[in-house]
C-alpha positions as CSV (number, residue, x, y, z in Angstrom):
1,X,87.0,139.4,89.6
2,X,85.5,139.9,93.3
3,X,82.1,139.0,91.9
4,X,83.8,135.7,90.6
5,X,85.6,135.1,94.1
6,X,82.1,135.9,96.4
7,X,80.3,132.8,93.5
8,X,82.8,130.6,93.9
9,X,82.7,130.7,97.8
10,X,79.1,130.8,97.6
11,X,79.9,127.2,95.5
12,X,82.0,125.2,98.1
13,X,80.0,126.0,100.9
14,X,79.4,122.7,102.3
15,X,75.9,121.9,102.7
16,X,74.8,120.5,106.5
17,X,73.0,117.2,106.6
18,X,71.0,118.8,109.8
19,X,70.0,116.5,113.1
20,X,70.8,112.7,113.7
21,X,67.8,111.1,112.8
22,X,65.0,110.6,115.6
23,X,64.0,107.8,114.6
24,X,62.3,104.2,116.8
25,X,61.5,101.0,116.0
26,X,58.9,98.7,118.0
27,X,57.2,95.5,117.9
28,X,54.2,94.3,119.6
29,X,55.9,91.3,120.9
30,X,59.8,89.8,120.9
31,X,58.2,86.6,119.6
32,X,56.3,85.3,116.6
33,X,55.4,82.2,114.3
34,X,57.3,81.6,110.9
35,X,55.1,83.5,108.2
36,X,53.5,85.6,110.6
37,X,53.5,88.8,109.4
38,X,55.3,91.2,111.9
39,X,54.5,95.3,111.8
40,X,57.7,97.1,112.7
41,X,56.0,100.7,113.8
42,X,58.4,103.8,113.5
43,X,59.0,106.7,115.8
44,X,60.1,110.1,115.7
45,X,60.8,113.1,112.9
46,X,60.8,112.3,109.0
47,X,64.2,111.4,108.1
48,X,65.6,110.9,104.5
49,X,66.5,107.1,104.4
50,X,65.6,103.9,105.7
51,X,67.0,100.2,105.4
52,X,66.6,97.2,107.0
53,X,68.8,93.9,107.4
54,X,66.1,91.2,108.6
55,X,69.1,89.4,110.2
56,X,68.5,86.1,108.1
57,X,71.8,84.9,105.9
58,X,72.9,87.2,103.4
59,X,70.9,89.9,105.0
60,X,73.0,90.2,108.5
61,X,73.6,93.7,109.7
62,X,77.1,91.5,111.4
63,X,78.2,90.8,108.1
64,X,77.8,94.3,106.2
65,X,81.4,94.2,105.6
66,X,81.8,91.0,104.3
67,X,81.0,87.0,104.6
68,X,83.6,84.4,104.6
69,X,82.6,80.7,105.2
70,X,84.2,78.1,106.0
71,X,84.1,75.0,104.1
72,X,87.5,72.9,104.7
73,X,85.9,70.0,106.0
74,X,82.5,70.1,103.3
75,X,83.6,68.3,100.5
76,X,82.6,69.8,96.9
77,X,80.9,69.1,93.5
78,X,82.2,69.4,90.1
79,X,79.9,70.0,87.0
80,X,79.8,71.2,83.6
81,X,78.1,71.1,80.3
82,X,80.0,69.4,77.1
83,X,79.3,68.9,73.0
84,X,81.2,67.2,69.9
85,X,80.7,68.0,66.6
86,X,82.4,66.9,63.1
87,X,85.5,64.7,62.7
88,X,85.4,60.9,64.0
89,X,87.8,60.6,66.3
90,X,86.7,58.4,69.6
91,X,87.5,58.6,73.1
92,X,89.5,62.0,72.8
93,X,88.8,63.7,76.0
94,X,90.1,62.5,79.5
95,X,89.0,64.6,82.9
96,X,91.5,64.9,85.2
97,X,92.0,66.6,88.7
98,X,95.2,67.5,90.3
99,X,96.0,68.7,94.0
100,X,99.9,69.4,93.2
101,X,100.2,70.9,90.4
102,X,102.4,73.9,90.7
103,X,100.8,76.2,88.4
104,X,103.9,75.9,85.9
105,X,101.6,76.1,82.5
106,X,104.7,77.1,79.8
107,X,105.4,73.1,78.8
108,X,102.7,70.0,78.4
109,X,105.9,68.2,80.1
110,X,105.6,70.5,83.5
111,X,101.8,70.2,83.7
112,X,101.9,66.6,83.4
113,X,105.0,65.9,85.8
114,X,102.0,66.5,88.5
115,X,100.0,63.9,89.7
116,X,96.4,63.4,88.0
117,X,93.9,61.5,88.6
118,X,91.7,60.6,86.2
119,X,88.0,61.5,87.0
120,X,86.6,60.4,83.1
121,X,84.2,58.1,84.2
122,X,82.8,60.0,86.9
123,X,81.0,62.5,84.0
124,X,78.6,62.1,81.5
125,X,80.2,63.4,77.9
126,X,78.3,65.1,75.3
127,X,77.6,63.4,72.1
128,X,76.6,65.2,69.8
129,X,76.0,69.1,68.8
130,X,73.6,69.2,71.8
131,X,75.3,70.3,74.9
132,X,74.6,67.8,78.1
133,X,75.5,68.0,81.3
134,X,78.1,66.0,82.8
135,X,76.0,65.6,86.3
136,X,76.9,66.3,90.0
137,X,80.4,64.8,90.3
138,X,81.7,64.6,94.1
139,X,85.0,65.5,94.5
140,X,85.5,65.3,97.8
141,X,88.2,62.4,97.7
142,X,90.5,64.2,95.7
143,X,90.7,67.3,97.7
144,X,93.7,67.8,100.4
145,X,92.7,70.1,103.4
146,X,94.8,73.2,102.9
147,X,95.4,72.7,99.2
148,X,93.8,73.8,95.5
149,X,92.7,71.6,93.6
150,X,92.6,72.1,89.5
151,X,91.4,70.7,86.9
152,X,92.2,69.7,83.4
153,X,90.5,68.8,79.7
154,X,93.0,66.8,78.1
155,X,92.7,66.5,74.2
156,X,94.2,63.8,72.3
157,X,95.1,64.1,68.5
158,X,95.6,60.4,66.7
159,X,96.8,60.6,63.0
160,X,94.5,61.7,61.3
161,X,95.1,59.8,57.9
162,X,94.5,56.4,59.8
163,X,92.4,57.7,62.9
164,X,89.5,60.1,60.8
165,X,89.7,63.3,61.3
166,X,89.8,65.1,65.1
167,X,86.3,66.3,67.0
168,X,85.7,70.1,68.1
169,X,84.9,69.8,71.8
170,X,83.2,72.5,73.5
171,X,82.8,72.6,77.5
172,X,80.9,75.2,79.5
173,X,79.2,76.6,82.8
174,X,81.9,74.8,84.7
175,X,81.2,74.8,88.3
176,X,82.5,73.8,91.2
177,X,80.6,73.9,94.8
178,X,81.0,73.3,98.4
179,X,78.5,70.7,99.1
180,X,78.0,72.6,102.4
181,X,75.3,75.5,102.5
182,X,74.7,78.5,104.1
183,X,71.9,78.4,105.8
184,X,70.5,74.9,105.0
185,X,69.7,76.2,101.4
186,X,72.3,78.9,99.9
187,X,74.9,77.4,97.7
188,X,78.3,78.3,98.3
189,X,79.9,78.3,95.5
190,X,84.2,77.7,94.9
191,X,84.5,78.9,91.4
192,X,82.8,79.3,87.7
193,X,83.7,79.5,84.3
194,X,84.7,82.5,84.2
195,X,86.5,83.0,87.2
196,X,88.6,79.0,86.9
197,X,91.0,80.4,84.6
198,X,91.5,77.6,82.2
199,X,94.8,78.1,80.3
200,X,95.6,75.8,77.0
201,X,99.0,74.0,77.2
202,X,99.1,72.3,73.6
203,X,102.1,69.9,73.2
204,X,103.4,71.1,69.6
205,X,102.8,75.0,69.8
206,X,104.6,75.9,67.2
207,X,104.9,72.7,64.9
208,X,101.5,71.5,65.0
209,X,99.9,73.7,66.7
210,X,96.0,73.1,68.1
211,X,93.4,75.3,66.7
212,X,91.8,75.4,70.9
213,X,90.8,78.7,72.0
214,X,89.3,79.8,75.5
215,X,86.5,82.6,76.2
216,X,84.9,83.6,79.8
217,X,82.1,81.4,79.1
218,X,83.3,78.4,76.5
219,X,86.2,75.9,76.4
220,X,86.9,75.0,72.8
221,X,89.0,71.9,72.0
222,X,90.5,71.2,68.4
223,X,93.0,69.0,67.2
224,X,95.9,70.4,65.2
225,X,95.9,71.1,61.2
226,X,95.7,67.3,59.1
227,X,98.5,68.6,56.4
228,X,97.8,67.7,53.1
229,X,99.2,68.5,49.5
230,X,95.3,69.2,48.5
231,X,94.7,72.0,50.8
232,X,94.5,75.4,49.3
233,X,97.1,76.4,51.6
234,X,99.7,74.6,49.7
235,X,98.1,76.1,46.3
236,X,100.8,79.2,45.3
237,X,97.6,80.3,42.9
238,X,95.5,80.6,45.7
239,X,93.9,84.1,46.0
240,X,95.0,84.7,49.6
241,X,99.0,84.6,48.2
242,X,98.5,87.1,45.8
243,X,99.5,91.1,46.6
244,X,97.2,92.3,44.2
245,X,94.3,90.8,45.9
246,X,91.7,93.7,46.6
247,X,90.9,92.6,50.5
248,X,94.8,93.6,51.1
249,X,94.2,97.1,49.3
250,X,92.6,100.2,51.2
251,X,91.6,101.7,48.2
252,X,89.3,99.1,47.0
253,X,85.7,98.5,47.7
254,X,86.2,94.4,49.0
255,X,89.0,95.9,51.3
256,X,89.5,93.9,54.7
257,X,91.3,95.7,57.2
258,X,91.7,92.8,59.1
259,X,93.4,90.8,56.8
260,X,96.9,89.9,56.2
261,X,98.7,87.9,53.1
262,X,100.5,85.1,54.5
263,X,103.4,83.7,53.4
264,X,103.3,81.3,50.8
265,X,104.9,77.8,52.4
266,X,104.9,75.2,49.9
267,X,103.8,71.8,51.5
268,X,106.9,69.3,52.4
269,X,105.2,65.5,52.1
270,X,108.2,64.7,54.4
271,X,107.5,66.5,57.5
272,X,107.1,65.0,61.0
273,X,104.5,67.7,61.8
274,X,101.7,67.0,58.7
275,X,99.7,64.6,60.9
276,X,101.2,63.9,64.1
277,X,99.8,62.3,67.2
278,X,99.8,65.0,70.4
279,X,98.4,66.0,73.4
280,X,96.3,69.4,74.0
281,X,95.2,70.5,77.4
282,X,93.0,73.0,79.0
283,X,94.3,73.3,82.7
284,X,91.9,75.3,85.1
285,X,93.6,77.7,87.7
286,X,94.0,77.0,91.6
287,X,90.6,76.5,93.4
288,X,90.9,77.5,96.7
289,X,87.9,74.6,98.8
290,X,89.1,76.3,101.9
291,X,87.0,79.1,101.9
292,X,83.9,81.1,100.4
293,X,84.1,84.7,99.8
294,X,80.7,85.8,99.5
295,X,81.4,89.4,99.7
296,X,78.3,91.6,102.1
297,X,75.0,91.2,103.2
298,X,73.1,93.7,101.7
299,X,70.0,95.8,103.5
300,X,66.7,95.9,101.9
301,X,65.9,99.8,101.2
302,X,63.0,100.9,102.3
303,X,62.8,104.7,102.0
304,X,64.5,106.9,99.9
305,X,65.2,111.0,100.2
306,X,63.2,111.5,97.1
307,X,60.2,109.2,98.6
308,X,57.8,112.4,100.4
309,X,56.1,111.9,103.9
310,X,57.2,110.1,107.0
311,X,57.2,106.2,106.7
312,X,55.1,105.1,109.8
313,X,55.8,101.0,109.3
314,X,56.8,98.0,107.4
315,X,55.6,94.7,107.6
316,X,58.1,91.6,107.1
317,X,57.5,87.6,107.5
318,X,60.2,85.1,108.5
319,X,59.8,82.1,106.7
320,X,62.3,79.7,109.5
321,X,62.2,79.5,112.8
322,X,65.5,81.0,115.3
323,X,66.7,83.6,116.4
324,X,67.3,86.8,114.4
325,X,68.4,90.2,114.7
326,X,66.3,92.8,113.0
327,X,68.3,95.9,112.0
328,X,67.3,99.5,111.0
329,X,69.3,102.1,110.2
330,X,67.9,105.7,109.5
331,X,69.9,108.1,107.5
332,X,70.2,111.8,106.6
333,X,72.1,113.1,104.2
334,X,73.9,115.2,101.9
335,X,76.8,115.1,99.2
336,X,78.7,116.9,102.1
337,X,77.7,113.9,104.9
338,X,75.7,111.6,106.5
339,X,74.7,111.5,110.3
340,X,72.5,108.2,110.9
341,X,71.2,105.9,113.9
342,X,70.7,102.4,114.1
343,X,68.0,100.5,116.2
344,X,68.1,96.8,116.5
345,X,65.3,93.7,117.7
346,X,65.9,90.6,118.5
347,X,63.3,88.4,117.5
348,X,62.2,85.4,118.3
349,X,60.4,83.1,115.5
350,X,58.7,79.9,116.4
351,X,57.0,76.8,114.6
């Protein structure tokens, strides 16, 4: 039992990083032409690790705990990609944009008692399977300083018996982005697919409901079910009815775990809901055109504690002229702590 007490003190013992680094940085002048390369010379003891922010954007040493820009006043761009394919239906899809919608998605009627304007001709559609892209739509006079703006797919179903049958509409790598940028050339962007948190809002959901769906990276639009007596859902011999069916029984070799008999419901030719007209939207989430998060500027490392020997320099070229502050930090470390230093240049770069 001692023996086991002395190991397990010998265990915690915290291990000690050792000296702050002695570490310098020097140049042989303050100033220098863009793409002239530039020697940073380093000073002092071998130390374990060693970044550098060059001070351009999204390498600021000011910024390593986050960027925020502002873009109130910038205006923005909408874009996306879109296909069709089967059916026949025309003119189905209508883009709209909204800046006071309140975000209520439970009824078609509360999405559409906001005001939308109707943005359709300001996109290219696809036409076919091939997807196309709807091209650089500016959206700056629709946006309200201080307010989200959202956006919305709106699917319409005709009859089907008198209209052909309904399109499947796919839409993808939506984007919207401030048409300022950082730097002259960074995009800034205000939101993606994936993060614009389209929501469908179908006008029948549970009489004739659409067959839509949404993913992270696709927008799928589908018309509801064209009821008719011929459909093998209306057929009480169809397989899918039966309980005997092997895909419903665990025992059997065709077994489908996934699959579930369905009630048979025997088609009424008198219902309202066998091919009615109605409305199916996909209604993006608030998009703030305030503001851009970009989240840190990250350092460039440049030596590691597993790299052996002292660094002595590094060599760096600055593509624009200004005024930039070149940052190095030099670390040593353990899983205990970390004692570090950081030595700073301002340079000058000229034409």
């Amino acid at each position: 039992m001692l023996l086991g007490m002395l190991i397990l003190a010998s265990c915690s013992k915290s291990i000690e990083v050792g000296d702050t680094p002695d570490f310098g940085v020097t140049t042989e002048s303050t100033s220098f032409k863009a793409g002239e390369e530039i020697k940073f010379t380093f000073t002092g003891d071998n130390v374990h690790n060693i970044s550098f922010y060059s001070g351009e954007a999204r390498k600021d040493y000011d910024f390593r705990n986050g960027r925020v820009v502002n873009v109130s006043d910038s205006g923005a761009i909408m874009a996306f990609q879109s296909s069709v394919q089967s059916g026949t239906q025309t003119n189905q899809i209508t883009v709209l944009a909204s800046t006071d919608f309140n975000s209520d998605y439970s009824t078609l009627a509360s999405v559409k008692a906001a005001t939308w304007t109707d943005i359709t001709s300001r996109v290219v559609l696809g036409t076919n399977a091939t997807f196309k892209a709807s091209g650089n739509v500016d959206i700056t006079d629709i946006m309200i300083k201080g307010q989200p703006v959202y956006f919305a797919f709106k699917y319409m179903t005709l009859p089907q018996a008198t209209n052909g049958l309904v399109r499947t509409w796919y839409f993808q790598v939506f984007a919207v982005t401030s048409k300022a940028k950082l730097d002259g050339t960074i995009a800034l962007p205000l939101t993606d697919q994936a993060s614009a948190g389209f929501r469908l809002v179908d006008e029948n959901p549970v009489d004739a409901p659409a067959l839509s769906a949404i993913t992270t990276t696709r927008v799928t639009l589908v018309g509801n079910r064209y009821k008719v007596d011929t459909d093998p859902l209306f057929d009480p011999d169809n397989p899918i009815f039966d309980p005997l069916n092997p895909i419903y029984d665990p025992k059997s070799p065709l077994y489908q775990p996934t699959a579930v008999r369905p009630t048979f419901v025997p088609f009424d030719p008198a219902s309202p809901w066998n091919d009615p007209q109605s409305e199916h939207w996909a209604v993006s989430g608030p998009i703030n055109t305030a503001s851009v998060d970009l989240g840190p500027d990250w350092s460039t490392p440049l030596k590691g504690a597993t790299t052996t020997g002292i660094m002595q320099e590094y060599r760096y070229k600055y593509t624009k002229p200004g005024t930039y502050k070149a940052v190095f930090i030099a670390a040593n470390n353990s899983i205990d702590g970390v004692k570090q230093v950081v030595r700073e240049l301002t340079l000058t770069i000229t034409e």
